[in-house]
C-alpha positions in Angstrom: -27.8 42.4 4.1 -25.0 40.2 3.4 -25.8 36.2 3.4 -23.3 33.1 2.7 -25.0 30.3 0.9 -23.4 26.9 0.3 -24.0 24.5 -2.2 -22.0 20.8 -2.7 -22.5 18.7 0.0 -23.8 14.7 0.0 -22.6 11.3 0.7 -19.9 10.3 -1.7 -17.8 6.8 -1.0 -14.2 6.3 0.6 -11.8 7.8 -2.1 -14.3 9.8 -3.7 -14.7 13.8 -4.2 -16.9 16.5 -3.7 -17.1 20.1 -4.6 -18.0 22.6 -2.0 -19.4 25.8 -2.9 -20.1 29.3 -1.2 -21.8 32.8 -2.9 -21.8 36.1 -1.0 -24.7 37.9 -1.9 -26.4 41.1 -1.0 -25.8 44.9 -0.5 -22.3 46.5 -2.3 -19.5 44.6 -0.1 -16.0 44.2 -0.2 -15.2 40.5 0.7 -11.7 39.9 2.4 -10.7 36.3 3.8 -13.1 33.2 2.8 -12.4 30.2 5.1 -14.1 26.8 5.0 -14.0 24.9 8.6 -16.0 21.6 9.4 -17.6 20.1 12.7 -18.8 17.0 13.8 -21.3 16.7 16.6 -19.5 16.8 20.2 -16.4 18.3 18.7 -15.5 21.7 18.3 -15.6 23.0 14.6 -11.9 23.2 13.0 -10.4 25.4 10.3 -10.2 23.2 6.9 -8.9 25.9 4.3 -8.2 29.5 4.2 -8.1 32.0 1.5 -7.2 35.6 1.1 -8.0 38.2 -0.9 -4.7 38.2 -2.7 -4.8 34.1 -3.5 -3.0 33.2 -0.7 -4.3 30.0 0.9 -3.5 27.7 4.0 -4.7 24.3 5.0 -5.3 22.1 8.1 -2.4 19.1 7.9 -4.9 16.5 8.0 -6.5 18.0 4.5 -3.4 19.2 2.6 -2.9 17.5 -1.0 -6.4 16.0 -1.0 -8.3 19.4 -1.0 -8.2 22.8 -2.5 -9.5 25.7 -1.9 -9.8 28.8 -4.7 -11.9 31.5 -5.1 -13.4 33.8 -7.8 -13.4 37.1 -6.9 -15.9 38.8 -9.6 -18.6 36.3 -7.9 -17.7 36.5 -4.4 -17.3 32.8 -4.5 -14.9 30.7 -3.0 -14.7 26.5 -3.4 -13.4 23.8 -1.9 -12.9 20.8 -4.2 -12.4 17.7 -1.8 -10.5 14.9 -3.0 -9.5 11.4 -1.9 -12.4 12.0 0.7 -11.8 9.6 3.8 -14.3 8.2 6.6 -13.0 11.1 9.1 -14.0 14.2 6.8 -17.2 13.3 7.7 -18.9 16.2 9.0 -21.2 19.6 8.3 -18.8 22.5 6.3 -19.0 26.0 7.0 -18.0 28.7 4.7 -17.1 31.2 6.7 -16.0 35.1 5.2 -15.2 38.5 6.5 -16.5 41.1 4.8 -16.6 44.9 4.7 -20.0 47.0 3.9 -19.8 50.1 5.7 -17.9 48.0 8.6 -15.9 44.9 8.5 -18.4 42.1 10.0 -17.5 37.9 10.0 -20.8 35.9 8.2 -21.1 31.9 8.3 -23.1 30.1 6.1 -25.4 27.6 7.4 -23.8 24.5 6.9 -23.8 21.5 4.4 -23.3 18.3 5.4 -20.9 16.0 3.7 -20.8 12.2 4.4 -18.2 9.4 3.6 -19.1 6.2 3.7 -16.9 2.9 3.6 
């Protein structure tokens, strides 16, 4: 069975950074896009960063040029390094992939929570 786990979160001060970390582990898999999205209680939980299986990556406006995602593809990992971390990225992040076994299924992680403080 095919599990997410993430790694990377904690409480860091205003201009500070953090490195997120996700592993895919389990039975022979083929992983395709690996996506990191965040939610904060009473909202709903937003796309952060994407990544494909061919490098390609996209970001939400309100992260771009503060965080970067990248992935390593012989570990079935995939990071998000968080820069320049303000008040309002407060929240828990998801990594979030969609892998192929003998079918193509979506798998979240479960969560770690990252805290700014001012």
């Amino acid at each position: 069975q095919v599990q997410l786990v993430e790694s990377g979160g904690g409480l860091v001060q205003v201009g500070g950074s953090l490195r997120l970390s996700c592993a895919a582990s389990g039975s022979t898999f083929r992983v395709n896009a690996m996506n990191w999205y965040r939610q904060v209680p009473g909202k709903q939980r937003e796309l952060v960063a994407g990544i494909s299986s061919d490098g390609s990556t996209m970001y939400a406006d309100s992260v771009k040029g503060r965080f970067t995602i990248s992935r390593d593809n012989a570990k079935n990992t995939v990071h998000l390094e968080m820069n320049n971390l303000k008040p309002e990225d407060t929240a828990v992040y998801y990594c979030y992939a969609i892998i192929t076994t003998h079918y193509k299924a979506q798998y979240w992680g479960q969560g770690t929570q990252v805290t700014v403080s001012s």
